[in-house]
DSSP file (Angstrom, degrees, kcal/mol; ACC not computed):
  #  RESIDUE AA STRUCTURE BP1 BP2  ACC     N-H-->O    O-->H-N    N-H-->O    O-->H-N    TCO  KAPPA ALPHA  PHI   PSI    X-CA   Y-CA   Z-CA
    1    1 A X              0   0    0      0, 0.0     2,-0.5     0, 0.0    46,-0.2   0.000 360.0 360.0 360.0 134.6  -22.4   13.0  -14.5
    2    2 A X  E     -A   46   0A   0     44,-1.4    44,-1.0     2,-0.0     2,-0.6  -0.896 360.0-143.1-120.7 146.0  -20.2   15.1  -16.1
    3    3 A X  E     +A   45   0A   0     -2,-0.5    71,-4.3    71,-0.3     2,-0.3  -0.683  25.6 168.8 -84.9 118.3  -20.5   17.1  -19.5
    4    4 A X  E     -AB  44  73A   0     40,-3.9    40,-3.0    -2,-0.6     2,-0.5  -0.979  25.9-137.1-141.4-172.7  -17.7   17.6  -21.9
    5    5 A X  E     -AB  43  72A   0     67,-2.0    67,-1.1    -2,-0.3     2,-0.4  -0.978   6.6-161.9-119.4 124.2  -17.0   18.7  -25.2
    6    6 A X  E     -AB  42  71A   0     36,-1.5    36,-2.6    -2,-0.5     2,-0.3  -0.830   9.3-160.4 -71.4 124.1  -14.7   17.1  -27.8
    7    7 A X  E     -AB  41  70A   0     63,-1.1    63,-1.4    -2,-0.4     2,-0.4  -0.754  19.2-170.5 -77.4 132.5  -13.8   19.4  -30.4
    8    8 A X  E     -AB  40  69A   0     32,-2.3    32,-1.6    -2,-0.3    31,-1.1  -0.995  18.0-164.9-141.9 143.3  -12.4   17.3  -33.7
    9    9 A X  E     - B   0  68A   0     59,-2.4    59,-1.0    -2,-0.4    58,-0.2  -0.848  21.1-179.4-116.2 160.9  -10.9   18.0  -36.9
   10   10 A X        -     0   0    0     -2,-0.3     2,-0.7    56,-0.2    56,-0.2  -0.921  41.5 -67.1-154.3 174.4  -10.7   15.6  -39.9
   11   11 A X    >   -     0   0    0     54,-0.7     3,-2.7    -2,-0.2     4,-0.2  -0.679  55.0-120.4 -74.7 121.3   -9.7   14.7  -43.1
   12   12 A X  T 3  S+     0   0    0     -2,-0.7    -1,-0.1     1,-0.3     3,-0.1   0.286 105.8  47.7   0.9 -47.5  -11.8   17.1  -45.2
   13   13 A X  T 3  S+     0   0    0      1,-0.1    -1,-0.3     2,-0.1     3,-0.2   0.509 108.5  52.1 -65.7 -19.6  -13.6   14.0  -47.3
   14   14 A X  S <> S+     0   0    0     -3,-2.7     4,-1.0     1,-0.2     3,-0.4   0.715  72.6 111.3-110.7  -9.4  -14.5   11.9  -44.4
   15   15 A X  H  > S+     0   0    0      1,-0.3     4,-2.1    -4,-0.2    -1,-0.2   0.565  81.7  47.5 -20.6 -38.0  -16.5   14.5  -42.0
   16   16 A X  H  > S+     0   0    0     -3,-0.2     4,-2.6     2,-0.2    -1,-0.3   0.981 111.5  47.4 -77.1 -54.8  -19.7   13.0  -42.4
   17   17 A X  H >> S+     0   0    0     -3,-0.4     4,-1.6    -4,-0.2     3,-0.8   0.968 110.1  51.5 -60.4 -68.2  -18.7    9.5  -41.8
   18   18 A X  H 3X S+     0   0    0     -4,-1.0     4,-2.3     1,-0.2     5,-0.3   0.899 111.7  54.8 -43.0 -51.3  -16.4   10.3  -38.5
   19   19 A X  H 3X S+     0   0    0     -4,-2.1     4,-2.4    -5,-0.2    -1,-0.2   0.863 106.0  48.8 -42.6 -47.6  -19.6   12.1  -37.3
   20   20 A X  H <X S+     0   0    0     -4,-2.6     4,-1.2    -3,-0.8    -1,-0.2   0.987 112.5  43.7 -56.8 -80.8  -21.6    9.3  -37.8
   21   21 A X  H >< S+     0   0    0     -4,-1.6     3,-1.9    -5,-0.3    -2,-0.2   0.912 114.3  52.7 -51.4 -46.7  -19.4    6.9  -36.0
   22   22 A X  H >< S+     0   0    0     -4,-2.3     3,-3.7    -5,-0.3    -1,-0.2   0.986 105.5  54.7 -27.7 -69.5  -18.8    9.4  -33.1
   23   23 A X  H 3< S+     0   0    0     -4,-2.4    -1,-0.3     1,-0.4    -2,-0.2   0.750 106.4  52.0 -54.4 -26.0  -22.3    9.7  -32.9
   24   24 A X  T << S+     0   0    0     -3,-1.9    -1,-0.4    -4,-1.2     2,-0.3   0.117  86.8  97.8-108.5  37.2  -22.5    5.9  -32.5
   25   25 A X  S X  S-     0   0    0     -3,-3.7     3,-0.9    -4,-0.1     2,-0.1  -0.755  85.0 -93.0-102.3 146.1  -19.9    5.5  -29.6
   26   26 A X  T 3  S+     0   0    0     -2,-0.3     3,-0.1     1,-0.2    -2,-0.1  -0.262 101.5  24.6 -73.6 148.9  -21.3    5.2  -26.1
   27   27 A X  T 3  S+     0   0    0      1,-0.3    18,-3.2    -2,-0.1     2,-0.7   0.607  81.0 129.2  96.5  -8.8  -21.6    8.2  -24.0
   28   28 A X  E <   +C   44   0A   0     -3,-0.9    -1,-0.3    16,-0.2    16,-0.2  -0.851  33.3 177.6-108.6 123.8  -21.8   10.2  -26.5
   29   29 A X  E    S-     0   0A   0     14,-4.1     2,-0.3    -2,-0.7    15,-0.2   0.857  71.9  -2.3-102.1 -45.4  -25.2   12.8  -26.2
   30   30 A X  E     -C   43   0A   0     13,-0.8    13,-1.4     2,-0.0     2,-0.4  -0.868  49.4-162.6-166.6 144.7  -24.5   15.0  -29.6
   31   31 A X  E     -C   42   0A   0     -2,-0.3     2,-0.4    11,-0.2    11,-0.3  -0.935  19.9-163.6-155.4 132.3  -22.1   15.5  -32.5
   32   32 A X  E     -C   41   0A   0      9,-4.8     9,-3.5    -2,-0.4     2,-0.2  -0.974  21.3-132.8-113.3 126.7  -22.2   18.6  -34.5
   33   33 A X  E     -C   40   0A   0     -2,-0.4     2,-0.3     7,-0.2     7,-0.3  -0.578  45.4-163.8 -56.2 151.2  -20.9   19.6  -37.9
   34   34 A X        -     0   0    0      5,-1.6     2,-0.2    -2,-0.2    -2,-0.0  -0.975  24.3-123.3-144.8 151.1  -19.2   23.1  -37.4
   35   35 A X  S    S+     0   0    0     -2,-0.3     2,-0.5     2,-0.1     3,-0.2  -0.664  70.8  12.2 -68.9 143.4  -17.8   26.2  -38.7
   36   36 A X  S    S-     0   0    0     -2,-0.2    -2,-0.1     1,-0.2     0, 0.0  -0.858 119.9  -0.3 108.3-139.3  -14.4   27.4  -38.2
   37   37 A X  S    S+     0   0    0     -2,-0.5     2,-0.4   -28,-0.0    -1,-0.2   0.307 118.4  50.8-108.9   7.5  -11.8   25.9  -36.9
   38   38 A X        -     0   0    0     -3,-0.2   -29,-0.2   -29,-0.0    -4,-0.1  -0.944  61.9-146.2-137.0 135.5  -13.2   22.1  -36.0
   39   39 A X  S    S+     0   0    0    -31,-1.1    -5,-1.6    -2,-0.4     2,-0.4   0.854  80.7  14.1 -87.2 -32.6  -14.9   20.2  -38.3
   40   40 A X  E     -AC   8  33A   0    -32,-1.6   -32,-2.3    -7,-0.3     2,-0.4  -0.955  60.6-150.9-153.1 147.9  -17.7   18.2  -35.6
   41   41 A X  E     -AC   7  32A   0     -9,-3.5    -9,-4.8    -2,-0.4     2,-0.5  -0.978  16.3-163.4-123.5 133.3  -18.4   19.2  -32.0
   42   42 A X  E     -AC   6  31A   0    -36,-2.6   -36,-1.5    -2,-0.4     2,-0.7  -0.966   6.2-153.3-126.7 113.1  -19.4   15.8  -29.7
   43   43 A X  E     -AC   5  30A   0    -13,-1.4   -14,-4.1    -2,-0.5   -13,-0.8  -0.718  17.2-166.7 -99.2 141.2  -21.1   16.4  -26.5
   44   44 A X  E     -AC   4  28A   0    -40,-3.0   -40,-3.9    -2,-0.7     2,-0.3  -0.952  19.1-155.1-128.3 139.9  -20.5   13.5  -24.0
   45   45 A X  E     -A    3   0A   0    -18,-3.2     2,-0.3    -2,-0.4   -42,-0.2  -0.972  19.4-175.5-125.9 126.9  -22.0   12.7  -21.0
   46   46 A X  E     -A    2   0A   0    -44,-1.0   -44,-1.4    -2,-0.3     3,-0.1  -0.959  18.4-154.3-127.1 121.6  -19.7   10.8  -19.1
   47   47 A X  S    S+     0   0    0     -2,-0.3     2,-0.2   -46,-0.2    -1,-0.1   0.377  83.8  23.7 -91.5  16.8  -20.6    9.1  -15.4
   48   48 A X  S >> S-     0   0    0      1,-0.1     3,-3.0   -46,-0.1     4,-0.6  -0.826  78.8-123.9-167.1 127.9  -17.1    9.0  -13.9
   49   49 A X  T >4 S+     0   0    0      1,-0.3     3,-1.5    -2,-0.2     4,-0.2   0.741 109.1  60.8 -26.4 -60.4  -14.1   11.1  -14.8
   50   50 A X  T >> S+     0   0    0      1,-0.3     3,-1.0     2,-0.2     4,-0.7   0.638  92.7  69.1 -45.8 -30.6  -11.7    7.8  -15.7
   51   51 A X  H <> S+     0   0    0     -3,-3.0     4,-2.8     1,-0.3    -1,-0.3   0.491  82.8  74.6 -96.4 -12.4  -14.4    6.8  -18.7
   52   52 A X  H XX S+     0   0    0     -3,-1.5     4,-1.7    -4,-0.6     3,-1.3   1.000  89.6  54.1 -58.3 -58.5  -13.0   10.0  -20.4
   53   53 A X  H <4>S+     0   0    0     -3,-1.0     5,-2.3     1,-0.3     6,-0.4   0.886 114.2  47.6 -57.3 -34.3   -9.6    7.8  -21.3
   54   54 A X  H 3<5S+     0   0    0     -4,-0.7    -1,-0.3     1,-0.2    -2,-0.2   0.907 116.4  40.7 -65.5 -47.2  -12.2    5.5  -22.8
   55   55 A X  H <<>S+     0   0    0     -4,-2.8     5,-1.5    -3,-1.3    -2,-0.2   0.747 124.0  21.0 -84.8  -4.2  -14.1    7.9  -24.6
   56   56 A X  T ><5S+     0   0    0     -4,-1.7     3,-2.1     3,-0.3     6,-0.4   0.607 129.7  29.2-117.0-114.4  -11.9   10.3  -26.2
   57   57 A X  T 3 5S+     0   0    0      1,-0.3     5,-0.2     4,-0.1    -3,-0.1   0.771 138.1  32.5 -35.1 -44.9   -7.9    8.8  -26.7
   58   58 A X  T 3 <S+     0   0    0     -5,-2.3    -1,-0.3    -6,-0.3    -4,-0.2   0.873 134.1  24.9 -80.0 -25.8   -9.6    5.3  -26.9
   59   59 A X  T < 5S+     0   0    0     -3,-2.1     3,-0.5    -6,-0.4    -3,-0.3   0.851 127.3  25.0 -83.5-114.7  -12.7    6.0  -28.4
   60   60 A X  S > <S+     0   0    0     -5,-1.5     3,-2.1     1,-0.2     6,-0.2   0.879 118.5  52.9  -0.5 -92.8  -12.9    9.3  -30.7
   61   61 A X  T 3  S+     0   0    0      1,-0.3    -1,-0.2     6,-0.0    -4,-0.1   0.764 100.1  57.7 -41.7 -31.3   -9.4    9.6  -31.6
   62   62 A X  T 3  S+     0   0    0     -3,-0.5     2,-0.4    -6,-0.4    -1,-0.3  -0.165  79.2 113.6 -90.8  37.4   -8.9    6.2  -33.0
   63   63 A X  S X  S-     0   0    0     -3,-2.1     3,-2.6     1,-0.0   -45,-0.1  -0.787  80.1-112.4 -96.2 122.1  -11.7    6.9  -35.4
   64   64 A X  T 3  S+     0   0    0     -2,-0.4     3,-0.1     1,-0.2   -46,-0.1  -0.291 104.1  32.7 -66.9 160.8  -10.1    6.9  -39.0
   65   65 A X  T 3  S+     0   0    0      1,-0.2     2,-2.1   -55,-0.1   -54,-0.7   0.127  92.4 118.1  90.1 -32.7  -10.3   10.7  -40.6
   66   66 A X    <   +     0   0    0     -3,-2.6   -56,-0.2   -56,-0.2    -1,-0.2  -0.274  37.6 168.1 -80.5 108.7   -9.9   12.0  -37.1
   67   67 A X        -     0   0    0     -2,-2.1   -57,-0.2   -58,-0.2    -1,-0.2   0.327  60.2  -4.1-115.9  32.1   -6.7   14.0  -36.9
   68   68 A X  E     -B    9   0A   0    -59,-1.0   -59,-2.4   -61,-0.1     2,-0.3  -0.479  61.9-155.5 169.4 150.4   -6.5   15.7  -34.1
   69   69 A X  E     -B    8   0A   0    -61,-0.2     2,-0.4    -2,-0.1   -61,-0.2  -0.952   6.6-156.1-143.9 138.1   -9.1   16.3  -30.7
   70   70 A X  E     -B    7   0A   0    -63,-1.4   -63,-1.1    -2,-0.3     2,-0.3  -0.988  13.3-154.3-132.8 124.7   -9.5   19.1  -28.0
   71   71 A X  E     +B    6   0A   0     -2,-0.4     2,-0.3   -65,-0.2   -65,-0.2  -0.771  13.8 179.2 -95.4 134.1  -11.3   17.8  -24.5
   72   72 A X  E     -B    5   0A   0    -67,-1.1   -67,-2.0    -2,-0.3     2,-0.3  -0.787  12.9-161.6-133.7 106.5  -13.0   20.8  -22.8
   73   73 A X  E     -B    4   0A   0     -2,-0.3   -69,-0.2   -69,-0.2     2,-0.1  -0.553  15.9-137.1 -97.0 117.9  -14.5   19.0  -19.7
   74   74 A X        -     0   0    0    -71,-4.3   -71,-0.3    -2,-0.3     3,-0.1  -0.748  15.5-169.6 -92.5 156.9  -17.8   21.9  -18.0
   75   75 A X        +     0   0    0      1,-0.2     2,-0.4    -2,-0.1    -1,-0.1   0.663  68.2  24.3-106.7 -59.0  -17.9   22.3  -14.7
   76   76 A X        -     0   0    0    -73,-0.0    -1,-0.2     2,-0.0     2,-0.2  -0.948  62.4-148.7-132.3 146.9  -21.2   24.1  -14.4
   77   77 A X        -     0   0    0     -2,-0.4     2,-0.4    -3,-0.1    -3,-0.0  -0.669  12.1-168.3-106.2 146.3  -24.4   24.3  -16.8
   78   78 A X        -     0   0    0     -2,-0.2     2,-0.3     4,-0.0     3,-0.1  -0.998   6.4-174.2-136.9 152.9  -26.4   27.6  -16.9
   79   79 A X     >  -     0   0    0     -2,-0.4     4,-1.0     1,-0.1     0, 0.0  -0.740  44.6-100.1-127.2 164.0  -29.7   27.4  -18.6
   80   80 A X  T  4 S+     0   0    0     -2,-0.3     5,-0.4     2,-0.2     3,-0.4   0.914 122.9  52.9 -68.0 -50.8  -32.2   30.5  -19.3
   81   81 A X  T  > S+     0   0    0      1,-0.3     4,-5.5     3,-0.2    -1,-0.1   0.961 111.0  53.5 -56.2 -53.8  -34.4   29.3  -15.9
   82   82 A X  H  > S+     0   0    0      2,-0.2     4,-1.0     3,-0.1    -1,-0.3   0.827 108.4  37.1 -24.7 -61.1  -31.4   29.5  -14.4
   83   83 A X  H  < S+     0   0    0     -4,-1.0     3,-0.3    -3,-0.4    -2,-0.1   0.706 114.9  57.8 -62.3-113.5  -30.3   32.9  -15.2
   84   84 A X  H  > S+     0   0    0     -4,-0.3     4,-1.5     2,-0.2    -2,-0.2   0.469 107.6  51.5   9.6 -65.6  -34.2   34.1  -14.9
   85   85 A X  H >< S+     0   0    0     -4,-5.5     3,-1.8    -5,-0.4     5,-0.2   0.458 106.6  55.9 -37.2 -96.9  -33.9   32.5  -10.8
   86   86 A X  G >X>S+     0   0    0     -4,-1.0     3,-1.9     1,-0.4     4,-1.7   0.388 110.7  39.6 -28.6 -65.7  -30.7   34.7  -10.3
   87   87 A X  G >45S+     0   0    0      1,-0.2     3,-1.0     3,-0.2    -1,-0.4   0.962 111.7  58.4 -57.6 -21.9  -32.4   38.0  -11.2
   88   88 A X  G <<5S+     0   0    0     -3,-1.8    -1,-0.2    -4,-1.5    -2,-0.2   0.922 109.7  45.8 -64.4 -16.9  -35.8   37.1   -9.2
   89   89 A X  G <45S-     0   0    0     -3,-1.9    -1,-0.3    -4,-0.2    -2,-0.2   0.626 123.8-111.9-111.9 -11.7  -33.6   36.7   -6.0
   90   90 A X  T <<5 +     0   0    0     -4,-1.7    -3,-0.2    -3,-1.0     2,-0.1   0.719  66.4 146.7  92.6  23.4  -31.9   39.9   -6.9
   91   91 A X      <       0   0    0     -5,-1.2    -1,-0.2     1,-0.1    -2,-0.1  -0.365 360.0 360.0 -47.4 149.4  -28.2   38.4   -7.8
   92   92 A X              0   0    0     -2,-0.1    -1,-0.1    -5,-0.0    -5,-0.1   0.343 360.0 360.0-136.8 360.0  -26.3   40.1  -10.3
């Protein structure tokens, strides 16, 4: 399974409504309004690499309002339990 994040900007009026339809695309975990320099953040969980072309360029992007999309695909998740092992085992 892989995690990524889509980063989106839109047209200024329509934010709410592309979130919403993001939010109702498959594969798709989370969608955030944001501050800064992206209007919505979309977390995807996607179960083979190829199903990105599906969600994002096919998916996402072709959403009307959406003008323009940045894929940042994670490789590894660290969680607070996580961290918390690492010191117990005396890792730094």
């Amino acid at each position: 399974m892989f995690t990524t994040f889509v980063l989106i900007t839109t047209e200024p009026a329509r934010i709410s409504e592309v979130a919403q339809a993001i939010a109702d695309l498959p594969n798709v975990a989370e969608v955030y309004s944001v501050t800064g320099d992206y209007d919505i953040i979309a977390v995807l969980r996607i179960s083979e690499y190829d199903h990105l072309d599906e969600a994002i360029p096919e998916g996402i992007a072709r959403i009307t309002g959406v003008t323009s999309t940045t894929t940042i695909l994670a490789f590894r998740r660290f969680a607070k339990k996580d961290l918390e092992a690492s010191w117990d085992i005396g890792l730094s």
